[in-house]
SETIDREN-212100 format. One record per residue (C-alpha): residue in three letters; x, y, z. Coordinates in nm, 2 decimals. Example, Ala and Ser with C-alpha at 12.3 -4.5 7.8 and 13.67 -1.06 7.14 Angstrom:
BEGIN
+---------+--------+--------+--------+
| residuo |      x |      y |      z |
+---------+--------+--------+--------+
|     ALA |   1.23 |  -0.45 |   0.78 |
|     SER |   1.37 |  -0.11 |   0.71 |
+---------+--------+--------+--------+
//
This chain:
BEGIN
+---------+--------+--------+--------+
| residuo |      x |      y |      z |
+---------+--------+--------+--------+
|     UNK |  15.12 |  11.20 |  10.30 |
|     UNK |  14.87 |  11.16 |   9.98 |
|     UNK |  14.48 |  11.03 |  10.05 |
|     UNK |  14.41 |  10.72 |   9.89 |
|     UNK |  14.14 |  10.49 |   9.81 |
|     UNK |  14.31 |  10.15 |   9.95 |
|     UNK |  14.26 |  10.39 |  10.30 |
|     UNK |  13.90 |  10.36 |  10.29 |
|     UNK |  13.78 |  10.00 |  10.50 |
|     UNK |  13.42 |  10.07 |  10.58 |
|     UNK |  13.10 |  10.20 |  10.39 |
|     UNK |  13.11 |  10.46 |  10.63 |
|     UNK |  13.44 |  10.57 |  10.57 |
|     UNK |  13.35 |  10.55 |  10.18 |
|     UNK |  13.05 |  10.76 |  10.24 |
|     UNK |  13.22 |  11.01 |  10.46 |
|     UNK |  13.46 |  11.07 |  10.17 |
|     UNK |  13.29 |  11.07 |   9.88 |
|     UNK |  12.90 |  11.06 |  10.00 |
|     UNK |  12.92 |  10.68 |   9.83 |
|     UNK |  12.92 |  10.31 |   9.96 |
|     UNK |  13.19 |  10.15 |   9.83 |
|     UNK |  13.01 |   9.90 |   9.60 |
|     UNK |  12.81 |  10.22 |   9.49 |
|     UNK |  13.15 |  10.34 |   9.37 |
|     UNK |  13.26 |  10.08 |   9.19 |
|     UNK |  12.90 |  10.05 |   9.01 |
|     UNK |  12.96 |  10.40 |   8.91 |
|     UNK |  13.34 |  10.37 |   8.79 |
|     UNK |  13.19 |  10.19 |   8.48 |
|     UNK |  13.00 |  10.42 |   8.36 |
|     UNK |  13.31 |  10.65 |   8.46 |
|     UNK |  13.55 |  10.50 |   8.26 |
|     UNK |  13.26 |  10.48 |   7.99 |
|     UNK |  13.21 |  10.88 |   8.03 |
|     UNK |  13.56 |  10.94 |   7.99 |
|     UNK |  13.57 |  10.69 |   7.65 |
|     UNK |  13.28 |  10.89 |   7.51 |
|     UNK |  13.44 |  11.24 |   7.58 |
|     UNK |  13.85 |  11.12 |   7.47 |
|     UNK |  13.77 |  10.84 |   7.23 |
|     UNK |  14.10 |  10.68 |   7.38 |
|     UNK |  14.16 |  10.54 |   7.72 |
|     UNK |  14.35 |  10.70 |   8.04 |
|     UNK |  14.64 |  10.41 |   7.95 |
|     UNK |  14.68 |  10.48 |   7.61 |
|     UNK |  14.68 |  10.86 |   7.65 |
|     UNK |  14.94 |  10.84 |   7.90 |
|     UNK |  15.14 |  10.61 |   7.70 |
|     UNK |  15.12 |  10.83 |   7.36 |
|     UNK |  15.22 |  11.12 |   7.55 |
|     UNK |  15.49 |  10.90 |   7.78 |
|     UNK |  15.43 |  11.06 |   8.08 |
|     UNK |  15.20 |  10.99 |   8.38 |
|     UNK |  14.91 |  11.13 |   8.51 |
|     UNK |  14.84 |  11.32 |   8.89 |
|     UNK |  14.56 |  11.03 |   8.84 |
|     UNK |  14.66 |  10.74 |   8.63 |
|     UNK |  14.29 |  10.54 |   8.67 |
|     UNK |  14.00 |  10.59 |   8.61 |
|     UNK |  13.93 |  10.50 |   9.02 |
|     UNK |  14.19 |  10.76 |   9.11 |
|     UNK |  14.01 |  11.07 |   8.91 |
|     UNK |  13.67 |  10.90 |   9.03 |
|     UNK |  13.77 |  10.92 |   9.42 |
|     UNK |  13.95 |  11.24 |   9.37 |
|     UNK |  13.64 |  11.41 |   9.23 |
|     UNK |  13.38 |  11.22 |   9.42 |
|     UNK |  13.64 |  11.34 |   9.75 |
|     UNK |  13.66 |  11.71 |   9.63 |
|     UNK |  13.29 |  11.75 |   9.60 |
|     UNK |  13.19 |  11.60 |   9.87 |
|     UNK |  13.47 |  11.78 |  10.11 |
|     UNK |  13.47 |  12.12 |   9.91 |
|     UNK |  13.82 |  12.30 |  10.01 |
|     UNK |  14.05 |  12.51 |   9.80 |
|     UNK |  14.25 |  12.36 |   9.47 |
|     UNK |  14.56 |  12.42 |   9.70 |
|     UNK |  14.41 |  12.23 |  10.01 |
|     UNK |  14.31 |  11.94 |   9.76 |
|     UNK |  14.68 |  11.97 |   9.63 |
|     UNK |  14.80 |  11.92 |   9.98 |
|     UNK |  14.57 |  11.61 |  10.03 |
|     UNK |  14.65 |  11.44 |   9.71 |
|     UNK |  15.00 |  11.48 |   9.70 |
|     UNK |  14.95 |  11.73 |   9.37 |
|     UNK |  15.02 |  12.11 |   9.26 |
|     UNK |  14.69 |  12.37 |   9.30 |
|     UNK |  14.69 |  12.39 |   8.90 |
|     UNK |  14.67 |  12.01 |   8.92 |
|     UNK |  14.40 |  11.97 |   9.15 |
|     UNK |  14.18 |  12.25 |   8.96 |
|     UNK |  14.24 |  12.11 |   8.65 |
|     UNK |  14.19 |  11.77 |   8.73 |
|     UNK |  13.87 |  11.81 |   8.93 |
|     UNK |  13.74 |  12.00 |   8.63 |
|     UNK |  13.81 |  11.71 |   8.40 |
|     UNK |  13.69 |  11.48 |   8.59 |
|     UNK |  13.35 |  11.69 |   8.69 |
|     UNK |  13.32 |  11.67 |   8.30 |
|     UNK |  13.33 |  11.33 |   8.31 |
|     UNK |  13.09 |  11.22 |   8.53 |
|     UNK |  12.84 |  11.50 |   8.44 |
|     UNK |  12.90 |  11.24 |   8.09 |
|     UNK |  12.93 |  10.91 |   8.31 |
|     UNK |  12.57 |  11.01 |   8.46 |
|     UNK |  12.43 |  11.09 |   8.12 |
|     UNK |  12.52 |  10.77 |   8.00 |
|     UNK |  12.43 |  10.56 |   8.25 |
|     UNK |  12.07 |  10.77 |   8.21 |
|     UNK |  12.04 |  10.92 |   8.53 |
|     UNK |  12.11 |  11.32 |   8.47 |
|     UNK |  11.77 |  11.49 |   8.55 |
|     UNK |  11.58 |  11.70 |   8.35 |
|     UNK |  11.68 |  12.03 |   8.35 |
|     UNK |  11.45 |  12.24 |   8.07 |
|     UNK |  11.17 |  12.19 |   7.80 |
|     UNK |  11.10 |  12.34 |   7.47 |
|     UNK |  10.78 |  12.40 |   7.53 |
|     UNK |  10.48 |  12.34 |   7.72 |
|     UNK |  10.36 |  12.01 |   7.59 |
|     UNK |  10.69 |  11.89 |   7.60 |
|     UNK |  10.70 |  11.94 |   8.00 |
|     UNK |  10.33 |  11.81 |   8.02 |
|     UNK |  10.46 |  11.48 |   7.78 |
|     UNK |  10.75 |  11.42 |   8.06 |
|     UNK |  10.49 |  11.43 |   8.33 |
|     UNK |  10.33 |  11.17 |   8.16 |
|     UNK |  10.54 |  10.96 |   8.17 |
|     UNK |  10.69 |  10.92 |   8.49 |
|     UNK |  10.50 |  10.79 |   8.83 |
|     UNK |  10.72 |  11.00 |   9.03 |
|     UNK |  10.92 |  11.33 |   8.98 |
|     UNK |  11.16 |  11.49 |   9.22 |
|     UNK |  11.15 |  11.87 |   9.18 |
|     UNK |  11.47 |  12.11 |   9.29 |
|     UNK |  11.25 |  12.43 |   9.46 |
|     UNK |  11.53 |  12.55 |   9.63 |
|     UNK |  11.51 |  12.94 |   9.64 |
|     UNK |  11.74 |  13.17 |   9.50 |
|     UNK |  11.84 |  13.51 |   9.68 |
|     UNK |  11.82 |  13.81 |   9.45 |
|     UNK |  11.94 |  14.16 |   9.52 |
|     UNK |  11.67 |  14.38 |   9.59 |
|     UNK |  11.67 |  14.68 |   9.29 |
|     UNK |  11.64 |  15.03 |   9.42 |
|     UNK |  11.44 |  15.15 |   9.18 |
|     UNK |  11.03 |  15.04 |   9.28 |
|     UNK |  10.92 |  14.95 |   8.96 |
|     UNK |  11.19 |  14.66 |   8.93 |
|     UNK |  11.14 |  14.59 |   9.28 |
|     UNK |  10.77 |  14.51 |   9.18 |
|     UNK |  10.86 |  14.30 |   8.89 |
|     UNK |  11.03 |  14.08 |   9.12 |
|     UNK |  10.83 |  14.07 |   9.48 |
|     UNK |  10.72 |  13.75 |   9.46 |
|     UNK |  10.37 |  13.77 |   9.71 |
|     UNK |  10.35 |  13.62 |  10.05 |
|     UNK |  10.42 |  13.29 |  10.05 |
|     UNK |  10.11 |  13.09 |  10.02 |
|     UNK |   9.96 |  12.77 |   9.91 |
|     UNK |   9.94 |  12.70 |   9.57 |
|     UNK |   9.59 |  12.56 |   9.49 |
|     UNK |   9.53 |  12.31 |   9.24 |
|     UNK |   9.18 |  12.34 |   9.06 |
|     UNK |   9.00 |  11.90 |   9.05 |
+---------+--------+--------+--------+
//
């Protein structure tokens, strides 16, 4: 038995498998199949047909739900294997292609956040230009260093308020 995307009847059932509406999906598959024209300057159809053999995904909409699935259900490359109807080295390889692809798919389509500035004004010149931002301050465990001088360079304070001078 293989998962596949003509299973899926409902929005919730399309959210519960890949965190997506189904109309959301299908508004991303073009910039998908865009992403994947932009990385392999040739099409999943053509490629297949140069190299005469077919793909453990021969869409675009297969690699979409597949990834979409995988990250939204994370299991092992073998589990995915078993739920697709492919091999573990299939499933890895595969879900790393296609993560490639849609980082691409969401750079094209303009929506892959900021991640770093050059410099100061650069960061300030971003601000600027945008009404509202939405800031990842998720916090990172480090491993405390033995030695105390290390320790000190990275003890962070109590958490407190951060105030803003008018």
């Amino acid at each position: 038995m293989s998962l596949q995307i003509a299973d899926l009847k409902t929005d919730r059932e399309w959210s519960a498998a890949t965190s997506v509406k189904k109309q959301e999906f299908y508004d991303l598959l073009t910039w998908f199949s865009k992403g994947y024209l932009a990385i392999y300057t040739i099409s999943i159809e053509k490629i297949q047909e140069n190299l005469k053999q077919e793909f453990s995904f021969s869409t675009y909409q297969e690699l979409l739900f597949f990834v979409l699935f995988t990250l939204k259900n994370p299991t092992t490359y073998d589990v995915n294997g078993i739920i697709f109807g492919i091999s573990q080295s299939a499933s890895e390889q595969n879900f790393k292609k296609g993560l490639l692809i849609l980082k691409k798919a969401i750079e094209l389509a303009q929506q892959l956040p900021t991640q770093s500035f050059s410099d100061e004004q650069a960061l300030v010149a971003f601000v600027n230009q945008h009404k509202k931002l939405k800031i990842d301050v998720t916090e990172i465990a480090v491993q405390r260093p033995k030695d105390k001088v290390k320790q000190k360079s990275l003890y962070s304070g109590k958490k407190k308020d951060i105030l803003v001078n008018p």
